[in-house]
C-alpha positions as CSV (number, residue, x, y, z in Angstrom):
1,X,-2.2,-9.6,-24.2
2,X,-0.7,-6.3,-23.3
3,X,0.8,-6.0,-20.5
4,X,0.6,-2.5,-18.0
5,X,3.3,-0.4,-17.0
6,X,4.3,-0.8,-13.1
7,X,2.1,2.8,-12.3
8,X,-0.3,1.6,-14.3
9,X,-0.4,-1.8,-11.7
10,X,0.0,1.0,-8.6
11,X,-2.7,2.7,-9.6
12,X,-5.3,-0.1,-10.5
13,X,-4.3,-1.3,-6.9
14,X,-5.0,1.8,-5.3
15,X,-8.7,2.1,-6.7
16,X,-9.4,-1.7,-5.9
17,X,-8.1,-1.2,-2.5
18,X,-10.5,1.7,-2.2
19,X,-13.6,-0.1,-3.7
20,X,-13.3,-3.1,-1.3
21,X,-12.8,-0.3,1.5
22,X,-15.8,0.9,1.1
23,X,-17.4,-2.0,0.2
24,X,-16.8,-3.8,3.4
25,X,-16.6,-0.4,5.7
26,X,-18.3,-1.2,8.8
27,X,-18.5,-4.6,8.1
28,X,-17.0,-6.9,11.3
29,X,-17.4,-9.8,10.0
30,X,-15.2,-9.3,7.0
31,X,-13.0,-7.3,9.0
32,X,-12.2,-10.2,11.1
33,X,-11.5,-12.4,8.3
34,X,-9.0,-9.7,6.2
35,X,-7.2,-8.0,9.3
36,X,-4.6,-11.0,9.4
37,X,-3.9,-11.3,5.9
38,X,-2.9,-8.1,6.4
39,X,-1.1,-8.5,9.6
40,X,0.9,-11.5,7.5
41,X,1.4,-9.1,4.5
42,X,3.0,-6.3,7.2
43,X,4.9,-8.9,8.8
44,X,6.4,-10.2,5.5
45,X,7.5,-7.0,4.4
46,X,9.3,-6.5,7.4
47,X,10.6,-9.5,7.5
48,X,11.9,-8.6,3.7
49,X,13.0,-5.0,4.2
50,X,15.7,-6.0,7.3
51,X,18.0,-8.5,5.5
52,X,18.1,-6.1,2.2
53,X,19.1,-3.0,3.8
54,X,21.9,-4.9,6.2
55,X,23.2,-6.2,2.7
56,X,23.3,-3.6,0.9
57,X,25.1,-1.8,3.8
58,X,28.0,-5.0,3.9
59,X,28.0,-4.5,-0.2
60,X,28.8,-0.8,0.0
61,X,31.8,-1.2,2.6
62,X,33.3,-4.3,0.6
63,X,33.1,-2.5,-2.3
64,X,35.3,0.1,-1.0
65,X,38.0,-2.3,0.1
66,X,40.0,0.3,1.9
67,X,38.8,1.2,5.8
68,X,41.1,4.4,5.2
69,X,38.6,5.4,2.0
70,X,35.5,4.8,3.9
71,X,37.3,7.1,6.9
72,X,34.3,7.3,10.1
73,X,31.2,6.0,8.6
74,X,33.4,2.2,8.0
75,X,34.6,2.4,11.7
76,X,30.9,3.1,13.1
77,X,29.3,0.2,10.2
């Protein structure tokens, strides 16, 4: 089986997401039933995003060892 390239994956993605759009525009019933998956998928992401940018920050300012090198960005981090 071949497998597709990540914008390959983005792309099928974006005209599945359109399809259902349109399938179920209007639609309350199905609205009601897919608005909290996608309140759980935003809150996931967010929930994600936090913890990876606070360790890449700590990462970056133990890899430069010295407080002196980093100068004012280490002070205010």
């Amino acid at each position: 089986m071949k497998k597709f390239g990540l914008a390959t994956q983005i792309f099928i993605a974006l005209v599945l997401g359109i399809i259902v759009g349109a399938v179920f525009y209007g639609n309350k019933t199905a609205i009601a039933y897919i608005v909290p998956i996608g309140d759980i998928f935003i809150h996931a992401i967010k929930m994600i995003v936090m913890p990876i940018v606070i360790a890449a920050l700590v990462v970056a300012v133990a890899s430069v060892g010295d407080m002196k090198k980093l100068g004012k960005l280490g002070g205010k981090t």
